[in-house]
N, C-alpha and C positions, 0 to 999 in steps of 0.2 A: 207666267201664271204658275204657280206652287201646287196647286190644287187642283185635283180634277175629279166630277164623280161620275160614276157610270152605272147604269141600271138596266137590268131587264125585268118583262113581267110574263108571270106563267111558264113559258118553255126556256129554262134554264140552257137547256143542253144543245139546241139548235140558231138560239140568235131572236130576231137581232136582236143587238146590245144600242140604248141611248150612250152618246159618247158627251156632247156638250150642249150648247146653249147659242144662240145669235153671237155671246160676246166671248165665245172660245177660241182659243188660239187656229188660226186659219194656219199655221204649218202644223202644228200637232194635227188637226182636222184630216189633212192633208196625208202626213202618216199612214194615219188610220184608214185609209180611203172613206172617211165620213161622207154620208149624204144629208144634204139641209133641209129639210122640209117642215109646212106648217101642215098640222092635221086641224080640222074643222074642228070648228069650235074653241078652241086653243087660240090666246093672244099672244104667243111667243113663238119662236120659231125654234127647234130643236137638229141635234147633226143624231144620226143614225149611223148604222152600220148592221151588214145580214150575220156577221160573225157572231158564232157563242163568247157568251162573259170570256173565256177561257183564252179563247184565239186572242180576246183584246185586250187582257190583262198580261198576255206573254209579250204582244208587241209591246204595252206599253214598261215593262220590267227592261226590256233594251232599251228605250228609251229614257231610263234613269229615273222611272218612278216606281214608290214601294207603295203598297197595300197599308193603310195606316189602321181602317178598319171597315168591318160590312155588317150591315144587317137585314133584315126584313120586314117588312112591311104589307101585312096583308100579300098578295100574290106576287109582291115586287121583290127583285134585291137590289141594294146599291152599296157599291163598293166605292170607296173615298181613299184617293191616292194622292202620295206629295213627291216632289219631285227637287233635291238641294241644289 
């Protein structure tokens, strides 16, 4: 998988950051120390992590993925990364 996006909402600076989705790489997952969980109300299941964006945009730059680009959205950021 090429592609990966990652978001947080409101506390930038402290975590956690969403890392992927039910059908995200379970070694990358793994990496990351992701945790999987579904929140109420929500019909998907999402991987987590308590790291800021920061800590997990460094792991994943060792990992051989770049920052392709980020924005905002109301109190969220989501950062989209590709990986050759």
């Amino acid at each position: 998988m090429p592609y990966v996006l990652i978001s947080t909402q409101i506390r930038m600076e402290v975590g956690p950051t969403m890392v992927g989705d039910e059908h995200s790489d379970q070694h990358l997952m793994d990496y990351l120390g992701a945790i999987k969980r579904n929140v109420l109300g929500n019909h998907f299941w999402e991987y987590y992590v308590n790291d800021a964006p920061r800590i997990v945009l460094d792991k994943l730059e060792k990992y051989g993925y770049r920052v392709v680009s980020m924005t905002g959205v109301g109190q969220t950021l989501v950062w989209c990364l590709h990986k050759e």
